[in-house]
N, C-alpha and C positions, 0 to 999 in steps of 0.2 A: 489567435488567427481566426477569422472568418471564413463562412464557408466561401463567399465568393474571393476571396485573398486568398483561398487553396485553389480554387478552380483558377481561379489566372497563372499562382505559381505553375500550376499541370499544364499551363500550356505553354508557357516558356522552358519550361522543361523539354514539351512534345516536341518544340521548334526545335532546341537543341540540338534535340535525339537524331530527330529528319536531319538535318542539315551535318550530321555525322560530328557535332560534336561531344556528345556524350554519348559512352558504350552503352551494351542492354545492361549491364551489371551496375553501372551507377545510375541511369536512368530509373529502374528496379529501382534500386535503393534511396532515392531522394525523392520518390512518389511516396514509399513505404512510409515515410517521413512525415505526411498531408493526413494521417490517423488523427482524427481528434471526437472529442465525449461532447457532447448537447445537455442542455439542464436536465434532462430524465435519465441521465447518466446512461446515454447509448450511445455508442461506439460506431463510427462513420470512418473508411476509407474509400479513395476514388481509385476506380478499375487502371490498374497499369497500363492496358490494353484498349481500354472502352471509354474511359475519361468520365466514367457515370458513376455516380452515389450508390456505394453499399449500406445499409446497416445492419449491425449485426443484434439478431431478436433474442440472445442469452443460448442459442445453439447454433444457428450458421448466418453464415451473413447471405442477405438479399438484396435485391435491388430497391430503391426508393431514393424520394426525392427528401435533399434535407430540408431541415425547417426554413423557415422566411425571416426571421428575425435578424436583427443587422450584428447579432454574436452571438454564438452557439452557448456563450455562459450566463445564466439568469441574477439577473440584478439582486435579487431576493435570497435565492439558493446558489449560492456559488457552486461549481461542480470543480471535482480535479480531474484537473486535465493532467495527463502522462507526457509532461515533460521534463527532459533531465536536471535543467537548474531555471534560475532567474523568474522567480513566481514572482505577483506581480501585487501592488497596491493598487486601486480602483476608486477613483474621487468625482464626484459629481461636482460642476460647479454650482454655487448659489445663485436662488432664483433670484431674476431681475426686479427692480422697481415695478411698487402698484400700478404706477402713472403708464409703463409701457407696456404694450402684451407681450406676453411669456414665449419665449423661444426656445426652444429641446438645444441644449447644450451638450456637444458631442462629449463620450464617455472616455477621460482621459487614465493612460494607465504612469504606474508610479512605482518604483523598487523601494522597498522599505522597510529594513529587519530581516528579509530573506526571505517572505513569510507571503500568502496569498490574503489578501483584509477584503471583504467585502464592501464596496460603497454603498452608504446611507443617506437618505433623502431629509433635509430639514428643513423647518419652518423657515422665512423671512425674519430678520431679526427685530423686532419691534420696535415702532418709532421710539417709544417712550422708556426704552429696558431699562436706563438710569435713573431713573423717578417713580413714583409711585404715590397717587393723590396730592401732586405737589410738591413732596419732601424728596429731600438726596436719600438715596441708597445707605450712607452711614448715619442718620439719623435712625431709620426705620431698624436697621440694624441694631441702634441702641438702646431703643426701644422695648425691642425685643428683649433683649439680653435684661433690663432694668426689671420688664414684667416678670422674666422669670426666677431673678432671684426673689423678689417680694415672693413669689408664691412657695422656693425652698424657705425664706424665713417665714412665713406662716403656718405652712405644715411643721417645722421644725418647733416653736414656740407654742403651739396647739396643743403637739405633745406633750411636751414636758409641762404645761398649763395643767391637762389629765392627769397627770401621773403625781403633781402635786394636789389634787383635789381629794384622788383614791388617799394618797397617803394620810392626808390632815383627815379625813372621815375616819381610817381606824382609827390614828392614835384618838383621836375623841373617844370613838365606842371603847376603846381600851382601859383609859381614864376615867369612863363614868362610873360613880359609885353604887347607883342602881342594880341591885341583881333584878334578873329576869326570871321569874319563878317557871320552871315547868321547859323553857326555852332552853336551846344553844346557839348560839347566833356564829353561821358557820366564817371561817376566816375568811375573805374577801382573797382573790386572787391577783396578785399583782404580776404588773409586767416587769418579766427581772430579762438583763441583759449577761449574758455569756461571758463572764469572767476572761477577760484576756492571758491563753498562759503563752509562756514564752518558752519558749525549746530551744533549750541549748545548742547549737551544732555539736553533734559526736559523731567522729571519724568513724566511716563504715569500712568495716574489714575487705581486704582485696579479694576479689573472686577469686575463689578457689579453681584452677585449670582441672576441668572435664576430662578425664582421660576412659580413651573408650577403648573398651575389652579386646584385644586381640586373636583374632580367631585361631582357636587350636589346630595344630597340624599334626597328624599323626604320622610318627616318622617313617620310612619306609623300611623295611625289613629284605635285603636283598635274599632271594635264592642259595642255601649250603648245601654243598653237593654230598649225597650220603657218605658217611666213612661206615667202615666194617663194626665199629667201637661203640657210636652211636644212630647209626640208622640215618634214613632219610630226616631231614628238617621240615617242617611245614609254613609255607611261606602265606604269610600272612595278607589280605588284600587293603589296598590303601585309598581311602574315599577322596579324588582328588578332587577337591573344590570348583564350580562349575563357573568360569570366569563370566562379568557380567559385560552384555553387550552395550557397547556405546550409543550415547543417545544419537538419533538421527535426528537432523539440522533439518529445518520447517523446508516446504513449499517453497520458495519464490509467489512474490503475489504477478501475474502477468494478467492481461486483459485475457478474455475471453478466448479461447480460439484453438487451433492444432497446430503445436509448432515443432519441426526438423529439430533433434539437436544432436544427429551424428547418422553419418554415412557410409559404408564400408564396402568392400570387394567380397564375394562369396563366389569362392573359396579368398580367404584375406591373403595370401603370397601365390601372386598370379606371376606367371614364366610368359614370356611374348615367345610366338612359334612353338609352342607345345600343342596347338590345336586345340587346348583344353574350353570347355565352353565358361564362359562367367556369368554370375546375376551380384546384383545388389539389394541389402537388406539394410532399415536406416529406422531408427528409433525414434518414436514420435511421442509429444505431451499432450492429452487433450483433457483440456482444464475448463468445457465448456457444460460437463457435468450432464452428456448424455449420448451416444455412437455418432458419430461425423461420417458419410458416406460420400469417397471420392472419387469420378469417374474417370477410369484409363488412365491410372498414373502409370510413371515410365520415369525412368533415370536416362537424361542424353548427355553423352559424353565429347569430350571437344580433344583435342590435338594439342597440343605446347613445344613448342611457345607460339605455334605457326596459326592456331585457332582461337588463342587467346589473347591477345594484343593487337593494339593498332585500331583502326576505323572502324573494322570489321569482326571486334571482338565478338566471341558465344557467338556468331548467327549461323555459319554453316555450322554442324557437327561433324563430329567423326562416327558415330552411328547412336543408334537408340536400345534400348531393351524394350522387350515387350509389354505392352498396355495391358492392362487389367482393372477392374473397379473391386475398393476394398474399404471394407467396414474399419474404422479405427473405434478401437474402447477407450471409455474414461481414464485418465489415469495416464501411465508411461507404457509403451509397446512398438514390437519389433515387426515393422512390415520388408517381405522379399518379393523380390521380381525372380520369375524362372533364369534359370541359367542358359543364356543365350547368345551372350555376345562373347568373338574372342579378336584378340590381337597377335597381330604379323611381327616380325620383327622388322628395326627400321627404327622407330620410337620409342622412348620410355616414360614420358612423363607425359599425363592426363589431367584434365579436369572433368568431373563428375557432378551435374546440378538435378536436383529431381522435379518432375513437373506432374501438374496434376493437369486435366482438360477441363476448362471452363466452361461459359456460354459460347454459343458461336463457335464451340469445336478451338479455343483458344487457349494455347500452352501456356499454363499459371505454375510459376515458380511456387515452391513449399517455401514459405519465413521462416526463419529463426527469431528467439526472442526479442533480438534488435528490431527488428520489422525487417529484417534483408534478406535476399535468399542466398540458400547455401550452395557455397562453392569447395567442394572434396579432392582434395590432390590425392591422387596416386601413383604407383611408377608399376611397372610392367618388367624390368632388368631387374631382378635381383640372384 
């Protein structure tokens, strides 16, 4: 997808929205969806709210315009883009005839393997690919092939041509009856070839099974209560073995950012009509690898089924908790709202979404790793 193929979805979406048929909660979520990466592998989504380009610089996202290129993915460097399935093959057509000029053939996509291939740019195929100075292809071929063995049998007969020249030189010097007075005429070095040996196959014995030492246990010695006969017992101390902790399962790899991934009631079993005040505290990931600062979040809560359903879904509340701006750390952490809000009897069942303040003083839902915001049921009866 393109970025202008996102900015037109956003607006058929927007129409939707306005014209009541889509709620805030899938509108949210089908914007959250237009998230896509640029050949410099940055990270672009469009404002729910504002319908303008964020990117995000490796710690928060800002406003900017995206690139101009007619697709965020470069011909050269493919990028991954964070989508769930259906990656894509990428084939250029071939260039036209010398005789006509050259027209930019649009960049056609292709499934193939499962797998994401990058398209590559080729030459024009040669007038002449099947000939060469005249001759067919399997001529030159054979050619080929004709030259090179001539040159294995010449190095091969070369060989052995030396190896008979060195030999017939000793046996001479061996056979002449001349002694050499004073001399030794040292043995000449011949080229010897490595005696071929041949190794039997012999059955190799079966691996013998590892068995590994089992850790001593020293037995326990319970407590004997003294007798008159023999005296107190003395009870011996038993070194129990320190069990080993299980490994912990990696990260998730997620783009960049601070995402929601649980919401709750503080104090967690709230009574409706006790008067009692409530806050909420909600556990956050921020995987952007430096303090994310967010202004006047707030948890606003909605009514059920009478504020959650129909045309009119999430937009009145049933009230809000108090605003506050809060530093989040790297890592996993538990952010609270004072305890503020309480509930009447009448009702039991809520829903719970947290929001941070945007630009423009504009209520931005917290994501969850899906790109969606959270939506927290709770009940108030119990």
């Amino acid at each position: 997808m393109t970025f202008p193929e996102a900015e037109k979805a956003y607006k058929d979406l927007k129409t939707q929205h306005d014209a009541g048929k889509l709620s805030d909660a899938a509108f949210e979520a089908e914007v959250g969806k237009l998230r896509m990466q640029d050949p410099q592998g940055r990270w672009w989504q469009i404002g729910v709210q504002t319908g303008e380009w964020y990117m995000h610089d490796g710690q928060k996202w800002n406003k900017a315009k995206p690139p101009t290129t007619a697709t965020p993915l470069s011909a050269a460097e493919p990028a991954a883009v964070p989508e769930a399935a259906g990656a894509t093959t990428i084939k250029i057509a071939p260039a036209p005839k010398a005789s006509a000029p050259a027209k930019a053939e649009p960049v056609k996509k292709e499934k193939e393997g499962g797998a994401q291939v990058q398209a590559r740019l080729f030459s024009p195929k040669p007038a002449n690919s099947g000939k060469s100075n005249g001759l067919p292809r399997g001529a030159i071929i054979g050619i080929i092939v004709v030259v090179a063995l001539l040159g294995v049998a010449i190095l091969v007969g070369g060989f052995f041509f030396i190896q008979a020249q060195v030999t017939g030189n000793v046996t001479k010097a061996l056979a002449s009856p001349t002694p050499t007075r004073g001399a030794i005429l040292p043995s000449p070095v011949l080229p010897t070839i490595p005696p071929t040996v041949a190794v039997s196959p012999t059955p190799l014995p079966p691996p013998s099974p590892v068995i590994a030492p089992s850790p001593a246990v020293t037995p326990t010695t319970a407590p004997v209560a003294p007798t008159k006969a023999t005296g107190p017992t003395a009870v011996r101390k038993v070194n129990t073995p320190t069990p080993t902790k299980p490994a912990v399962s990696p990260t998730p790899n997620y783009p960049p950012g601070v995402y929601t991934m649980k919401l709750e009631t503080d104090p967690a079993k709230v009574n409706a009509g006790d008067g009692s005040k409530v806050g909420f505290k909600m556990t956050v990931l921020n995987n952007t690898g430096s303090v994310q600062t967010f202004k006047k979040w707030f948890v606003r809560v909605f009514q059920c089924p009478e504020q959650c359903t129909g045309d009119n879904a999430y937009r009145a509340s049933y009230g809000e908790s108090l605003k506050f701006d809060v530093n989040v750390a790297t890592g996993s952490s538990v952010i609270t709202t004072p305890q503020h809000m309480n509930f009447g009897p009448g009702r039991c069942d809520y829903v719970a979404v947290p929001y941070y303040t945007g630009e423009n003083e504009i209520a931005t839902p917290f994501l969850t790793t899906k790109g969606t915001p959270l939506y927290q049921n709770f009940s108030v009866c119990n």
